[in-house]
Jmol script that loads the backbone (N, CA, C; Angstrom):
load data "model"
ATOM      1  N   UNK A   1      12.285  13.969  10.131  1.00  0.00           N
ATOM      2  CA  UNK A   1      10.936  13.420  10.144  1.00  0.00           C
ATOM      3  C   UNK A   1      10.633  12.689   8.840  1.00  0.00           C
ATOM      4  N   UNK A   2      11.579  13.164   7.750  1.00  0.00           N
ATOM      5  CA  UNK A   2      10.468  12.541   6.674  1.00  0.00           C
ATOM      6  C   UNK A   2      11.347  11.542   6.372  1.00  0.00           C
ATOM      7  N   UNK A   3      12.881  11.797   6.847  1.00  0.00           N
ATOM      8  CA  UNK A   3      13.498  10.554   6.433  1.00  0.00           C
ATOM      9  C   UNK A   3      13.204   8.936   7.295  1.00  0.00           C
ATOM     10  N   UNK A   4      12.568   9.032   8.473  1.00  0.00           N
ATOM     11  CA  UNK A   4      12.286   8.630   9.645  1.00  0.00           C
ATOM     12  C   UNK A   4      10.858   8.028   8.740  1.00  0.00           C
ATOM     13  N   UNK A   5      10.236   8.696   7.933  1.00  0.00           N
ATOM     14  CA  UNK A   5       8.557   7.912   7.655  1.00  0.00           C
ATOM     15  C   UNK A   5       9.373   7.510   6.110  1.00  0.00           C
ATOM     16  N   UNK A   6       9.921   7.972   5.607  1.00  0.00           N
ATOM     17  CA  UNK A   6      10.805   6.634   4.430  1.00  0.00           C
ATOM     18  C   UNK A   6      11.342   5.538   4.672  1.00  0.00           C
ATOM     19  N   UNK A   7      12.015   5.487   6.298  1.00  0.00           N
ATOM     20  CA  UNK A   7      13.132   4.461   6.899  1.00  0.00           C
ATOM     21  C   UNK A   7      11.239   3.512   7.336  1.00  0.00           C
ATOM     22  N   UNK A   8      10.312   3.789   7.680  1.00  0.00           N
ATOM     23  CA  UNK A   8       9.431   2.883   7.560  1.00  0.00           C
ATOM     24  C   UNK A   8       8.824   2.402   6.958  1.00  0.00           C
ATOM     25  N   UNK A   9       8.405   3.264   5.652  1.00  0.00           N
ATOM     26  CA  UNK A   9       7.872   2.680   4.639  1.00  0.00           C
ATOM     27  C   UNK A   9       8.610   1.467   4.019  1.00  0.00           C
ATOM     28  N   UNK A  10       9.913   1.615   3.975  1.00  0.00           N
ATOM     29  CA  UNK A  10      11.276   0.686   3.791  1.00  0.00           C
ATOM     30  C   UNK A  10      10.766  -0.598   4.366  1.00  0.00           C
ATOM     31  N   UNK A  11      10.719  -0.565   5.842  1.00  0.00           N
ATOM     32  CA  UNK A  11      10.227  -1.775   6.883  1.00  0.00           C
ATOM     33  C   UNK A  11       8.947  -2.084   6.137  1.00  0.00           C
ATOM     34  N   UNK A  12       8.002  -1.479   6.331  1.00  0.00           N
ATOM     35  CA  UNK A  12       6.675  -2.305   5.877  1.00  0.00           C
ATOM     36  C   UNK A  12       6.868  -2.808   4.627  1.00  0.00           C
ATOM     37  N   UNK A  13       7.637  -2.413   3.424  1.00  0.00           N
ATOM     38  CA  UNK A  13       7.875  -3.124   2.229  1.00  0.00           C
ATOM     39  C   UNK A  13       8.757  -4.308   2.392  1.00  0.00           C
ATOM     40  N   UNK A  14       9.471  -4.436   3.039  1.00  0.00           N
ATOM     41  CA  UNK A  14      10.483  -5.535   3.425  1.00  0.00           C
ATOM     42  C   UNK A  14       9.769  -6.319   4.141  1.00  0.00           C
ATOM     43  N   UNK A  15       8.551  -5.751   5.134  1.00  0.00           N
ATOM     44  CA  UNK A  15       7.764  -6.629   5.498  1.00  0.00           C
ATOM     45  C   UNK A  15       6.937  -7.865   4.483  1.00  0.00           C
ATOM     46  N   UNK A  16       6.227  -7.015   3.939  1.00  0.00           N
ATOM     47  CA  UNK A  16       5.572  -7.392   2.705  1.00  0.00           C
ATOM     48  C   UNK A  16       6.547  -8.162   1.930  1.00  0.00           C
ATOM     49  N   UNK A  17       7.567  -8.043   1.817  1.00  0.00           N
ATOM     50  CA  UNK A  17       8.152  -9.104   0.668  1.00  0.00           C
ATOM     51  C   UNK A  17       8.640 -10.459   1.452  1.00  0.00           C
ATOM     52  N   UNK A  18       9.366  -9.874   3.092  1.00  0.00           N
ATOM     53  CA  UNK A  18       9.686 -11.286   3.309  1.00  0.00           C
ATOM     54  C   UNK A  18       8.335 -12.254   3.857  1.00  0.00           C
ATOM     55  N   UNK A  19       7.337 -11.956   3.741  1.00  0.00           N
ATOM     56  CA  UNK A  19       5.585 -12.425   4.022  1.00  0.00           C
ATOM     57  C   UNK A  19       5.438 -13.188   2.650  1.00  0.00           C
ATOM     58  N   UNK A  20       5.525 -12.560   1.453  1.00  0.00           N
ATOM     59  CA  UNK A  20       5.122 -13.167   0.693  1.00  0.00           C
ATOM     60  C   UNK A  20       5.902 -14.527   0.015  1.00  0.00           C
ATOM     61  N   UNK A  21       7.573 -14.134   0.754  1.00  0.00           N
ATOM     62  CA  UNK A  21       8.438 -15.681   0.304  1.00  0.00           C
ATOM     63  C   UNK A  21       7.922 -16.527   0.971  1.00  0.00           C
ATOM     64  N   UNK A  22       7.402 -15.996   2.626  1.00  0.00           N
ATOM     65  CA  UNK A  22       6.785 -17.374   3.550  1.00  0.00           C
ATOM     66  C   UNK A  22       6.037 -17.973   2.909  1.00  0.00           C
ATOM     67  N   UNK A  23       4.857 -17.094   1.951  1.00  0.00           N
ATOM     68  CA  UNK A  23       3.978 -17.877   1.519  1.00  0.00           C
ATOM     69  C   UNK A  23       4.135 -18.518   0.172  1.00  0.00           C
ATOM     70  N   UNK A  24       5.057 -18.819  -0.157  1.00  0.00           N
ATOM     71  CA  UNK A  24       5.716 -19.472  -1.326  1.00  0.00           C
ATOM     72  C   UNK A  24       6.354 -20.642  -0.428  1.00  0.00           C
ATOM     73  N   UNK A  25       6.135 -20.386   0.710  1.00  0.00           N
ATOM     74  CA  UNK A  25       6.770 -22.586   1.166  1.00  0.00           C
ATOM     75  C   UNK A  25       5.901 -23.191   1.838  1.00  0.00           C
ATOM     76  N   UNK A  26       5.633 -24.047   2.102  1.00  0.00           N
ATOM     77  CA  UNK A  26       5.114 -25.199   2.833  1.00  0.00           C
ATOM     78  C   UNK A  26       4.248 -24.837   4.316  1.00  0.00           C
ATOM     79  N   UNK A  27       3.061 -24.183   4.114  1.00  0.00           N
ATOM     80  CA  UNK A  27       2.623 -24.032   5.058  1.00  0.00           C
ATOM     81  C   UNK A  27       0.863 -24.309   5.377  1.00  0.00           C
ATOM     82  N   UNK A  28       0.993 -24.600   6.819  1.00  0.00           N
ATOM     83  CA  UNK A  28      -0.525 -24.947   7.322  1.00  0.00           C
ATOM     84  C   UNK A  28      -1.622 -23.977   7.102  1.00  0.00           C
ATOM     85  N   UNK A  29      -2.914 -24.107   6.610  1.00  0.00           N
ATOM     86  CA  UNK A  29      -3.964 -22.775   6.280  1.00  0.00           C
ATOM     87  C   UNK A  29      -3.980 -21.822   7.987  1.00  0.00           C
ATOM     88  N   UNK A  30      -3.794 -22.351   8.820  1.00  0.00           N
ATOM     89  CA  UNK A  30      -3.987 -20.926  10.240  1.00  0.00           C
ATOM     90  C   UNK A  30      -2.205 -20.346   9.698  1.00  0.00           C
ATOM     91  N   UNK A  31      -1.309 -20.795   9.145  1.00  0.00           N
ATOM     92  CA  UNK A  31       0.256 -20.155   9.083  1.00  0.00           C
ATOM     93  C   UNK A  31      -0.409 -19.170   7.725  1.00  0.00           C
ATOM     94  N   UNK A  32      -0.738 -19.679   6.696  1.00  0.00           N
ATOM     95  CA  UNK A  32      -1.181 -18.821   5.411  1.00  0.00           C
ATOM     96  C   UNK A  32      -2.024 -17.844   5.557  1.00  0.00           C
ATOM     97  N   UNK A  33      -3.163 -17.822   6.241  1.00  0.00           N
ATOM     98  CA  UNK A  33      -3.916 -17.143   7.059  1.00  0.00           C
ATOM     99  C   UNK A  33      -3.487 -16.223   7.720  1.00  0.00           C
ATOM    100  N   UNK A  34      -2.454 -16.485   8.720  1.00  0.00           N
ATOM    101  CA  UNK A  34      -2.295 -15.138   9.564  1.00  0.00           C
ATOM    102  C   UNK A  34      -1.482 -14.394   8.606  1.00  0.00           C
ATOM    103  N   UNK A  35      -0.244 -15.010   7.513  1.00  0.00           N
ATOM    104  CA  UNK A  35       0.706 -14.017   6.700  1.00  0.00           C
ATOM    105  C   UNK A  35      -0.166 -13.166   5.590  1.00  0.00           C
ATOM    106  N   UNK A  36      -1.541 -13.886   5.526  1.00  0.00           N
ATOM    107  CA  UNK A  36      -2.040 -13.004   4.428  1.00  0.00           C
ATOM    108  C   UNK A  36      -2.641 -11.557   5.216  1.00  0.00           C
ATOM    109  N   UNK A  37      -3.128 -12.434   6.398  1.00  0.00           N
ATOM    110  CA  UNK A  37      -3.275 -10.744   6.881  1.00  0.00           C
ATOM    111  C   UNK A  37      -3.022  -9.894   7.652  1.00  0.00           C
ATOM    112  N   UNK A  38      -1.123 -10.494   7.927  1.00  0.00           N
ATOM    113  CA  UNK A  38      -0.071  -9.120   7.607  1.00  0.00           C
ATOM    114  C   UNK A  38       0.191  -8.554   6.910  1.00  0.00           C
ATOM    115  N   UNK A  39      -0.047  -9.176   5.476  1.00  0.00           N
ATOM    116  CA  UNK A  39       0.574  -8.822   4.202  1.00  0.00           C
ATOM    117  C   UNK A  39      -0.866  -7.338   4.077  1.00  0.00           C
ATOM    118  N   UNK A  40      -1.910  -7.826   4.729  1.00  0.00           N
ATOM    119  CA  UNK A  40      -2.975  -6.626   4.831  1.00  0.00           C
ATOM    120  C   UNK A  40      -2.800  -6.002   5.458  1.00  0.00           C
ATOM    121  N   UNK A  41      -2.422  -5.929   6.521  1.00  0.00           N
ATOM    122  CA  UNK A  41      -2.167  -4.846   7.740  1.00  0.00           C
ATOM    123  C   UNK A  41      -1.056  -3.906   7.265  1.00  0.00           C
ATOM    124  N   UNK A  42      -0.279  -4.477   6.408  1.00  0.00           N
ATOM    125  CA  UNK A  42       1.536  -3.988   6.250  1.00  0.00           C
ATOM    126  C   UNK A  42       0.922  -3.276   5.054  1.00  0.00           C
ATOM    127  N   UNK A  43      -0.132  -3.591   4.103  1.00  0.00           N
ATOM    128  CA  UNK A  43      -0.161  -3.069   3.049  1.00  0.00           C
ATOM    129  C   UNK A  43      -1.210  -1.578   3.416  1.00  0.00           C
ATOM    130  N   UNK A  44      -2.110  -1.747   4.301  1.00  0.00           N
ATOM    131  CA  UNK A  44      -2.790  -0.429   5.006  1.00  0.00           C
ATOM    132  C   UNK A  44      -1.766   0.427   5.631  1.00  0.00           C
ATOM    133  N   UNK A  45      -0.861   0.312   6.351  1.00  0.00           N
ATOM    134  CA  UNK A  45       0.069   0.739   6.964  1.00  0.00           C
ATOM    135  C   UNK A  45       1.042   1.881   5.836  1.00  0.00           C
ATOM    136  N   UNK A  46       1.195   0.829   4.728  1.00  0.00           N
ATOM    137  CA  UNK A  46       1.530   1.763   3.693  1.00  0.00           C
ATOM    138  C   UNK A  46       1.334   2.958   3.193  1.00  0.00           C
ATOM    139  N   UNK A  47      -0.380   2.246   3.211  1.00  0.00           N
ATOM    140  CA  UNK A  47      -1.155   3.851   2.304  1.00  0.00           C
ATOM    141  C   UNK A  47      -1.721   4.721   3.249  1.00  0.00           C
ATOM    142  N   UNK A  48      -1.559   4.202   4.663  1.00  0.00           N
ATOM    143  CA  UNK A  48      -1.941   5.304   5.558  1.00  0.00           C
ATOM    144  C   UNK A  48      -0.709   6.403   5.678  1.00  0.00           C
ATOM    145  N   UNK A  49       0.386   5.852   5.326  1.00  0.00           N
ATOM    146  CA  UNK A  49       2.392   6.600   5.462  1.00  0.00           C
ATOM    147  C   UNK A  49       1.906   7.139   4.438  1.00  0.00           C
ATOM    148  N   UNK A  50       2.166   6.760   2.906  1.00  0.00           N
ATOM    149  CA  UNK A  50       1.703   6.896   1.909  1.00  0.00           C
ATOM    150  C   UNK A  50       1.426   8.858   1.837  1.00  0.00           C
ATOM    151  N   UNK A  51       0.329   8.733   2.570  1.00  0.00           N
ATOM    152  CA  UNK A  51      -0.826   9.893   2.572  1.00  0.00           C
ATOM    153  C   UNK A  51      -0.539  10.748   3.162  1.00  0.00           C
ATOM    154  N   UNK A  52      -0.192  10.161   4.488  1.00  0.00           N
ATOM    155  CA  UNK A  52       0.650  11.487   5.571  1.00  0.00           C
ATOM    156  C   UNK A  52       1.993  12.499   4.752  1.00  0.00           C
ATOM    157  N   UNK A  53       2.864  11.435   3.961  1.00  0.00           N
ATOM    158  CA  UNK A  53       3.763  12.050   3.495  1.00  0.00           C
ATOM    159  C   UNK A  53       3.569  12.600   1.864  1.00  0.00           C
ATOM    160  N   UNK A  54       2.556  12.299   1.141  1.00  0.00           N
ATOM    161  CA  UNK A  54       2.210  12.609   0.110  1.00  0.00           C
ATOM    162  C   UNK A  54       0.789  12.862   0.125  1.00  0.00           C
ATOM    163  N   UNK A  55       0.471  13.993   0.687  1.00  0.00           N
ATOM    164  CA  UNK A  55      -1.093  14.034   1.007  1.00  0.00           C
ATOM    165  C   UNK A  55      -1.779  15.005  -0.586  1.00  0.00           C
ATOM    166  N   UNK A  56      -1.463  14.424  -1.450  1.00  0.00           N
ATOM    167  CA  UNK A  56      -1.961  15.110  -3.083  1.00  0.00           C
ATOM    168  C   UNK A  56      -3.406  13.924  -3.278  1.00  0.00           C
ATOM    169  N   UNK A  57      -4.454  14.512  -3.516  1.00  0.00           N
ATOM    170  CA  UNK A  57      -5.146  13.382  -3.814  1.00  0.00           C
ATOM    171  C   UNK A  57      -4.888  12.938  -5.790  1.00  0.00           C
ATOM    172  N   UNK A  58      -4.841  12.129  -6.149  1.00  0.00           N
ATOM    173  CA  UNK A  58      -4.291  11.654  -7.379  1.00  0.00           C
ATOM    174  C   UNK A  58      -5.565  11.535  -8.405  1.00  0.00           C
ATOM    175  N   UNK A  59      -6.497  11.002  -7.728  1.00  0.00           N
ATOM    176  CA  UNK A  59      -7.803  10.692  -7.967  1.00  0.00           C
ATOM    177  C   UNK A  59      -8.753  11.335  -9.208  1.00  0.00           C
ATOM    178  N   UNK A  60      -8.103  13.025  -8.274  1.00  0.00           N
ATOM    179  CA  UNK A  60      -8.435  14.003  -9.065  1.00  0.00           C
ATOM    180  C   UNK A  60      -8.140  14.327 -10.981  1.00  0.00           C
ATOM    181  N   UNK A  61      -6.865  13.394 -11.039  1.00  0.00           N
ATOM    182  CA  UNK A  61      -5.852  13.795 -11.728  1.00  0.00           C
ATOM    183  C   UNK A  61      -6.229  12.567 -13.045  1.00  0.00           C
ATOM    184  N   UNK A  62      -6.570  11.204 -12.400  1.00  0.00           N
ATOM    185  CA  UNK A  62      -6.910  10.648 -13.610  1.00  0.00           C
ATOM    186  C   UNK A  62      -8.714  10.187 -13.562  1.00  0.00           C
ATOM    187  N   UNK A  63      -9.541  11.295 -12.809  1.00  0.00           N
ATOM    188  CA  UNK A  63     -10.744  11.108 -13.122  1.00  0.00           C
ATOM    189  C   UNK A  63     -11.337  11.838 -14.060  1.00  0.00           C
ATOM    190  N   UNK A  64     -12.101  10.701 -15.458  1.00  0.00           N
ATOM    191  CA  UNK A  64     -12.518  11.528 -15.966  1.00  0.00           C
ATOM    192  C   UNK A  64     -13.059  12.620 -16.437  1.00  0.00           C
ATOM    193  N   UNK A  65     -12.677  13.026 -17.574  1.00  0.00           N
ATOM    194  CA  UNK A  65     -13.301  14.744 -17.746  1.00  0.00           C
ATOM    195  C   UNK A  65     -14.471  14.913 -18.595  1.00  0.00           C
ATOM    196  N   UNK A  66     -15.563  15.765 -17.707  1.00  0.00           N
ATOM    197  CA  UNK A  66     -16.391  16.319 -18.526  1.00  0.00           C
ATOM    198  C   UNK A  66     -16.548  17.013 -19.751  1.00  0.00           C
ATOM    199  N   UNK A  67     -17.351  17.267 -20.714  1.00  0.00           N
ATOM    200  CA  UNK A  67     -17.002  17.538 -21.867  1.00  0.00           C
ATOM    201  C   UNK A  67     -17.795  19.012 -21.143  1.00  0.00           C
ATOM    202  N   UNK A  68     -16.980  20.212 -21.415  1.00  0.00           N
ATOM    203  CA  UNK A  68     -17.404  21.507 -21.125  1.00  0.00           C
ATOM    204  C   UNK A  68     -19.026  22.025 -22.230  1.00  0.00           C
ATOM    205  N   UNK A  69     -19.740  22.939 -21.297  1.00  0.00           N
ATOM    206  CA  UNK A  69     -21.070  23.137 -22.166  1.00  0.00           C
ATOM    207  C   UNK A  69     -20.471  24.130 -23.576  1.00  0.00           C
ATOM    208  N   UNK A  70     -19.101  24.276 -23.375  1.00  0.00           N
ATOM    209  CA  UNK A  70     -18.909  25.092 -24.659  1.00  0.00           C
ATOM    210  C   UNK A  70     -18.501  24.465 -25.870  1.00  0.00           C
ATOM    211  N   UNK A  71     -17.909  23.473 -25.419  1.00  0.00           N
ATOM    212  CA  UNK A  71     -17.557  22.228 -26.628  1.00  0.00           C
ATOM    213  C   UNK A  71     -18.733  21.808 -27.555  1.00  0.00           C
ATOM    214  N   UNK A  72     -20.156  21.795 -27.452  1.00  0.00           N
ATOM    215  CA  UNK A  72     -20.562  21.423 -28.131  1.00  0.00           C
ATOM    216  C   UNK A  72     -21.015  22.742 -29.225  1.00  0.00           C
TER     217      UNK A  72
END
end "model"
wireframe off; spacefill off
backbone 0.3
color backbone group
């Protein structure tokens, strides 16, 4: 199972990169348009895997800290 949600995260990053060479060539705004928002869909897709397989919230970890009522 978890090697199975790595072997996708793999895909959606490979997604994402070969999206972003498209948009490094020669293309019409409806072609730029739709790759930008695969490059969104592929990048939600991520952090929804992301979460399932690393469900730690991080948030916690670099939100600032209160100064305790004993410190002063």
């Amino acid at each position: 199972m978890i090697d199975e949600n790595f072997v996708l995260l793999r895909c959606h990053r490979n997604n994402i990169h070969r999206y972003r060479k498209l948009l490094a060539t020669e293309l019409s705004e409806l072609e730029r348009q739709y790759l930008e928002r695969r490059i969104s869909e592929e990048q939600t897709a991520i952090e929804t895997l992301s979460m399932a397989i690393f469900p730690l919230e991080l948030g916690a970890v670099n939100a600032p800290r209160r100064a305790s009522p004993d410190a002063a």
